[in-house]
N, C-alpha and C positions, 0 to 999 in steps of 0.2 A: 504494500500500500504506500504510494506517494505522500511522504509528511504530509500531516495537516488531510488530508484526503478523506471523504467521510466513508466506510464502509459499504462493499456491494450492495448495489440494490435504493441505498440511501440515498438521499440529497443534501445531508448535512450531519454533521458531530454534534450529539447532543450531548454538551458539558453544564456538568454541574459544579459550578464554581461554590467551594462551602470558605464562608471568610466571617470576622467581628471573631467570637468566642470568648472564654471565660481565663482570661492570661492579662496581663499587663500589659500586654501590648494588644489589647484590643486595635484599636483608633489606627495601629502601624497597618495592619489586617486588611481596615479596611480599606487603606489607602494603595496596599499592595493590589488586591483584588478589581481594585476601581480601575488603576493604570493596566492590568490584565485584561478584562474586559471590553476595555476600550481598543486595545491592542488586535482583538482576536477579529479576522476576518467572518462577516456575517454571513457573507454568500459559502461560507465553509462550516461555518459554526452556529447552533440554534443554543444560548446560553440559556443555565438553569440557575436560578441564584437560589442560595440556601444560607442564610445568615442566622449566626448564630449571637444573641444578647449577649452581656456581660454576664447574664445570671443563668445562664448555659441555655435557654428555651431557643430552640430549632422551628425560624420561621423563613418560607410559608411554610415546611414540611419535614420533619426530619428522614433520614438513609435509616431505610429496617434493616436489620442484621440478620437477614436471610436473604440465601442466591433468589432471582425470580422477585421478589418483593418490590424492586424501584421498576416496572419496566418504561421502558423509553430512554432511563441511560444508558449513552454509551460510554462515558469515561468523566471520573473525578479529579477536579484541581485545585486539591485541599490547599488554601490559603490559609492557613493559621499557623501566626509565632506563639514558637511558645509553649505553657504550659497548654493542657487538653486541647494538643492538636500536633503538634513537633514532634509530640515527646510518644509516639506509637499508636496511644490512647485511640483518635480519628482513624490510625492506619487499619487497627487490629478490626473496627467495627467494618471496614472495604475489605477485610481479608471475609469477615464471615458473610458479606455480602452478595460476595463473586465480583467486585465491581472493577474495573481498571483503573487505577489513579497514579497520579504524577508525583513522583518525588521518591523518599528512602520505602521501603520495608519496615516493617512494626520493630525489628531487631536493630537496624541501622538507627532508626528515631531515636528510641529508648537510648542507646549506648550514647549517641553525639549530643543529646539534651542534658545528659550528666557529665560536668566536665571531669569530676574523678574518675567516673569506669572510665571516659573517653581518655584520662592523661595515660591511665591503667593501658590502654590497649596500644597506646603506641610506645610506650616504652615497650612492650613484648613487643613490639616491631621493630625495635630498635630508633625512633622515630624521635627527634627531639622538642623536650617539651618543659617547661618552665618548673625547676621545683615548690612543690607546696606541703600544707597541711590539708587534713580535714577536722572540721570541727561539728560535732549536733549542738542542735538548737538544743536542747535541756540538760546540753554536759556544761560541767565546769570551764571560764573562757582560758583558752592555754593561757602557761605562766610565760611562755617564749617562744622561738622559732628556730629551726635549724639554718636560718640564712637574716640576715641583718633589715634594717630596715631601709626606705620604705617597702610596705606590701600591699597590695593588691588583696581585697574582701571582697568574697564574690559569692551570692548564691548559688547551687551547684546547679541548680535546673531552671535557668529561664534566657532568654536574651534580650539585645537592644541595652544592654548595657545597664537595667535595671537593677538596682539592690547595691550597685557597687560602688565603694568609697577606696578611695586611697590613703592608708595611713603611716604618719611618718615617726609615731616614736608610741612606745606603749600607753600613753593617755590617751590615745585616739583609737585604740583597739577595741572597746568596750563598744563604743557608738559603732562603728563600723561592723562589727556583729552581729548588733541588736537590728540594726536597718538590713543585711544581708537576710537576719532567719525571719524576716515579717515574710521576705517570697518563698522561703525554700526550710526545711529541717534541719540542711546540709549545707554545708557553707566551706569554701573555698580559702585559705590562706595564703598567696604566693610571693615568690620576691617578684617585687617590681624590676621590670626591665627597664634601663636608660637607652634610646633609641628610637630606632621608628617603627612603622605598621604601615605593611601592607595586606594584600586581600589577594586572594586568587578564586575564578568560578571555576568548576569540573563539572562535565554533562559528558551522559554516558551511561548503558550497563553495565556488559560485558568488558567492553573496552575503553572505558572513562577518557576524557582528553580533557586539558587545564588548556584555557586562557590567556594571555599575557596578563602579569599583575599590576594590580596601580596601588599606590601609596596613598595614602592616611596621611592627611595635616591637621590634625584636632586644634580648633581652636580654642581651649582649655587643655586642663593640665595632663588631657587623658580624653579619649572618644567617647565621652558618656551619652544616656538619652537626649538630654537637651541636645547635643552638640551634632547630633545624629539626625532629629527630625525637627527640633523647635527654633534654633537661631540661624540656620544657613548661611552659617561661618566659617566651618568646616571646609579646606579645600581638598580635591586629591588630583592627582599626576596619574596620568593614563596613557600609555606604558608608562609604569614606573621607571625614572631616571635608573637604572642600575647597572651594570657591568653584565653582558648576554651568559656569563655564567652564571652569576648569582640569579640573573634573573629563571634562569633552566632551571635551577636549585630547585626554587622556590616551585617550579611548575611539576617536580619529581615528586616534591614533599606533597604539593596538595593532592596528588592521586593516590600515591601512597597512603597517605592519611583517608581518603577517600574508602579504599579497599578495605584498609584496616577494619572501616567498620562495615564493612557491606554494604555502601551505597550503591544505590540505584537511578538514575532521573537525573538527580542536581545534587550541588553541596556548594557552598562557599568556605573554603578554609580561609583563616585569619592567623597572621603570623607576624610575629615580635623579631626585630634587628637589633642585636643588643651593640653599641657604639666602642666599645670597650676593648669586647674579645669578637666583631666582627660575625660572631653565630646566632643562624638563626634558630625561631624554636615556634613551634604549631602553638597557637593561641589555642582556638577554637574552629569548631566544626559546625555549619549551620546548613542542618537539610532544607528549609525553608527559608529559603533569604530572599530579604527585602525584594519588591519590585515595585517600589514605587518612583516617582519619575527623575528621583535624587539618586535610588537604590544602584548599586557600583556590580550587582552580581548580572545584572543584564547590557550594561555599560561597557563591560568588560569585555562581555560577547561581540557588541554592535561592533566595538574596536577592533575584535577577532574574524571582523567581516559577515557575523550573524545577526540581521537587524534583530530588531525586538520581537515584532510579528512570527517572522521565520523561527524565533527560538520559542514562542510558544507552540508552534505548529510542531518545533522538535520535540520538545518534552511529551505534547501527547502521543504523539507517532511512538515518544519508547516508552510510554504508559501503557500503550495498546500491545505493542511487541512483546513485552515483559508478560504480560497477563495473559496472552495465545501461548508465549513460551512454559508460565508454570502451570498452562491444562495439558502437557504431555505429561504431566506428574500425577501418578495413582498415590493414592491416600484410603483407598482400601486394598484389601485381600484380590 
């Protein structure tokens, strides 16, 4: 089937876009899904919108968690950052569905929404990744840290940069926790890196391919929320200025990191240049990254010669490939 191409017989792809949801980043959601929608070719695509409250109500309809149950879909483009929607949650209800959808698998979600399993899986890969702690929300706050300060306080399961405070000496540890476990149980302790940030897209199954990367110019002290979607101050460098090895580096690591955890559809990895010792190290993993008309993971594509449009039409063509490929799989006797 020709990307983008609606199914024999058919005269158009019927997508159900599911976007809002119950995370922190609602309002990112929706602004991702708005710029998709507007994107997707009408004479190709018959859209289905399915939005979800903050207080999780599925309106006009919610996806039953039985095959046969939705019919008239033909493929899902779950737009939700975030907590119940990233993080598998949305995946697992499409896997009991039978339905086709864009982006990781229920396994990939899970593991790249937890930054700890996710720092977990690439050190077994051998894969460089920033040291930290972990800390729970109802344990005692650590007395110290195996690495000096400043550090980086992170919720372990959310993005957009939410929950995170930068702190520079142990009076500031206390706040920086207490704001991290309002989003998460789990909470992230790392050394801060002195350097920069860049970003790489990967799209792909079987055979994943990276992007050229662009750099990160936070216009504060670090790319937080505000600095992300509220002040568009924020610059970034698209190719990133860097030397074409470092920059290959950086396009090795992000697929690698990519596989590591089984991604499928899309990913955006994120990665830290420490200024010092010159190495780099995998921030974060994001199977659902931004697309809205600031968002760097479709930006990145347009630069790599795949407009915006086109790269919707790609993800569903390997939403649909993926889902014909896992029904030669028996699951009974």
């Amino acid at each position: 089937m020709r990307s983008g191409s609606p199914p024999a017989g058919k005269d158009k792809i019927r997508v159900a876009v599911i976007y809002g949801g119950r995370s922190g980043e609602h309002d990112v959601s929706i602004r991702s899904a708005e710029s998709i929608m507007a994107a997707m070719d009408p004479a190709r695509y018959e859209i289905v919108r399915i939005f979800i409250t903050e207080h999780g109500r599925w309106e006009p309809r919610p996806i039953l968690p039985e095959p046969g149950a939705n019919p008239g879909l033909d493929v899902v483009f779950p737009v939700l950052h975030g907590t119940f929607g990233e993080d598998g949650t949305v995946q697992g209800l499409l896997e009991l569905a039978d339905l086709p959808y864009v982006g990781a698998g229920v396994l990939a979600s899970a593991v790249a929404m937890d930054k700890e399993v996710m720092k977990r899986l690439c050190r077994e890969r051998g894969l460089p990744v920033v040291e930290s702690v972990t800390w729970l929300r109802n344990s005692n706050a650590p007395l110290g840290f195996p690495f000096p300060f400043p550090v980086f306080v992170k919720p372990a399961n959310l993005g957009s940069s939410l929950g995170i405070s930068k702190a520079g000496n142990p009076a500031e540890i206390e706040a920086a926790l207490r704001l991290a476990a309002r989003y998460d149980r789990k909470v992230i302790v790392e050394r801060a890196i002195v350097g920069r940030e860049f970003e790489c897209s990967v799209l792909g199954n079987d055979s994943p391919e990276a992007a050229p990367p662009c750099e990160i110019l936070p216009s504060r002290d670090f790319y937080d929320y505000e600095d992300k979607y509220l002040l568009d101050q924020a610059r970034t460098v698209l190719p990133a200025d860097l030397p074409p090895s470092v920059a290959a580096e950086i396009r090795r690591l992000a697929v690698a990191c990519y596989e590591a955890a089984g991604c499928e559809g899309m990913a955006r990895v994120d990665f830290l240049f420490e200024n010092t010792t010159g190495r780099l190290y995998i921030n974060e993993l994001n199977t659902i990254p931004g697309f809205t008309s600031i968002s760097m993971f479709p930006k990145m594509w347009e630069a790599a010669g795949l407009p915006y449009a086109e790269l919707i039409d790609r993800l569903i063509a390997l939403a649909l490939e993926r889902h014909a490929e896992r029904r030669a799989t028996a699951y009974t006797r």
